[in-house]
TORPA-44409 format. One record per residue (C-alpha): x, y, z; residue in three letters. Coordinates in steps of 0.25 Angstrom, whole numbers, plus 5000, padded with zeros to 4 digits. Each point is the difference from the previous one (the first is absolute). Layout:
N
XYZALA;...
This chain:
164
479848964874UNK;500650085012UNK;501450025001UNK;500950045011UNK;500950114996UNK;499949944986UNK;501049905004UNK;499349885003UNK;498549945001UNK;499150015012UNK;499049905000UNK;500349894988UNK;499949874998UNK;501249905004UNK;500249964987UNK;499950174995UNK;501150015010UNK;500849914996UNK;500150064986UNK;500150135005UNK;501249945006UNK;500549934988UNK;500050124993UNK;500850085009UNK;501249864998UNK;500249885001UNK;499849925011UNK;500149845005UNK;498849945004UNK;500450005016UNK;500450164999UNK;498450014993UNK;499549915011UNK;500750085010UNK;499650134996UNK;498449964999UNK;500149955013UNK;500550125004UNK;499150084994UNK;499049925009UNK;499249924990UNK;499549865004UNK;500849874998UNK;499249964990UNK;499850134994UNK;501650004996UNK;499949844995UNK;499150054990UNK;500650124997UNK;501349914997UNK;499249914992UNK;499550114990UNK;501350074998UNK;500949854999UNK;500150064986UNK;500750105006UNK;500949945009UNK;501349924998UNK;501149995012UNK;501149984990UNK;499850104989UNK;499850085013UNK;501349975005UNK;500850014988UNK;499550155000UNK;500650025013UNK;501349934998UNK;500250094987UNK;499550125007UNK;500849985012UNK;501349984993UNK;499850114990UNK;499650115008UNK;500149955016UNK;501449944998UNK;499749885009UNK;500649865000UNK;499449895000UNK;500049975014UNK;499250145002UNK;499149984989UNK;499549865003UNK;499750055015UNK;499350104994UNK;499249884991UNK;499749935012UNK;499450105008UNK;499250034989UNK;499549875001UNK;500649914990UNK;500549845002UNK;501649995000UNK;499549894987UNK;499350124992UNK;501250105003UNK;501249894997UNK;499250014985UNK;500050144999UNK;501450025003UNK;500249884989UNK;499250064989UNK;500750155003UNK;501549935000UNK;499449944985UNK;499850144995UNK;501050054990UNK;500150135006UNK;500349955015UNK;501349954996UNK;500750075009UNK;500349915014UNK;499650065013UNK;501650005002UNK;500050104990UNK;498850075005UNK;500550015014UNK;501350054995UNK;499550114991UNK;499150055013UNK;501350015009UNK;500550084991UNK;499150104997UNK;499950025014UNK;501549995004UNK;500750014987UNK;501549924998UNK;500950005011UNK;501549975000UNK;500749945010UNK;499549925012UNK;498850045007UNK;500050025015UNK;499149915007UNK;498950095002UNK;499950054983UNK;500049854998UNK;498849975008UNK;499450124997UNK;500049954986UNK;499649865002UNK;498850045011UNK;499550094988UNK;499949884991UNK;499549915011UNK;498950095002UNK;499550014986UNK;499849864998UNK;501449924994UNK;500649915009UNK;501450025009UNK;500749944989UNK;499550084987UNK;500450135010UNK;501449955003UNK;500149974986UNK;499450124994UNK;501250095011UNK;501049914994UNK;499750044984UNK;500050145004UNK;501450005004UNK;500950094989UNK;501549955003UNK;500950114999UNK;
């Protein structure tokens, strides 16, 4: 078989693509779509590829790699990470389980309150005090950013408060 630059095949199958892919990661069936399409293979090339590598393919265990991956290494919440999920293709149904099935885990006990607490303050440690205006949306606009909603940040800057 040719290679490019030994990175990916040059002429293949749909279907050899698409476990080419696969083996690279995980992906949802729209992402894999998407990516032979883009790869210029014909409609019904990529229906057929889909069909042979369904054994491959499941949107929610899919999703629930994300959600971990995301919250352990990538630090999002869970507003980020379910944009994320979407543009990857997946139904708001199909996400809604996945984060229901991560939350049943044992070792994600830990709230997204907590979460978002212990990010601010690796970032921006404890402070005392009242913050001035601009430290305090600093701090909220970090956490908004990353995913959690407006009030898991302004919570997360209140528990990070040391009285003096």
């Amino acid at each position: 078989m040719l290679m490019e630059n030994k990175k990916r095949p040059l002429k293949t199958s749909s279907t050899s693509y698409a476990l080419w892919l696969l083996g690279k990661r995980a992906h949802s069936q729209a992402e894999l779509a998407a990516k032979l399409k883009q790869r210029g293979y014909e409609p019904s090339a990529v229906e057929t590829a889909l069909k042979d590598v369904a054994v491959y393919l499941n949107d929610e265990a899919f999703a629930l790699s994300r959600i971990r991956y995301r919250v352990v290494y990538s630090k999002w919440g869970k507003g980020r990470i379910g944009q994320e999920l979407v543009a990857k293709g997946l139904t708001e149904a199909t996400i809604n389980r996945a984060f229901a099935a991560w939350a049943e885990d044992d070792e994600n006990k830990a709230s997204w309150q907590d979460q978002a607490a212990t990010l601010l303050e690796r970032r921006f440690g404890k402070y005392t005090g009242r913050l001035e205006q601009k430290d305090y949306a600093k701090r909220v606009n970090f956490l908004v950013r990353r995913g959690f909603d407006f009030a898991q940040a302004q919570a997360a800057v209140a528990a990070l408060r040391q009285d003096e």
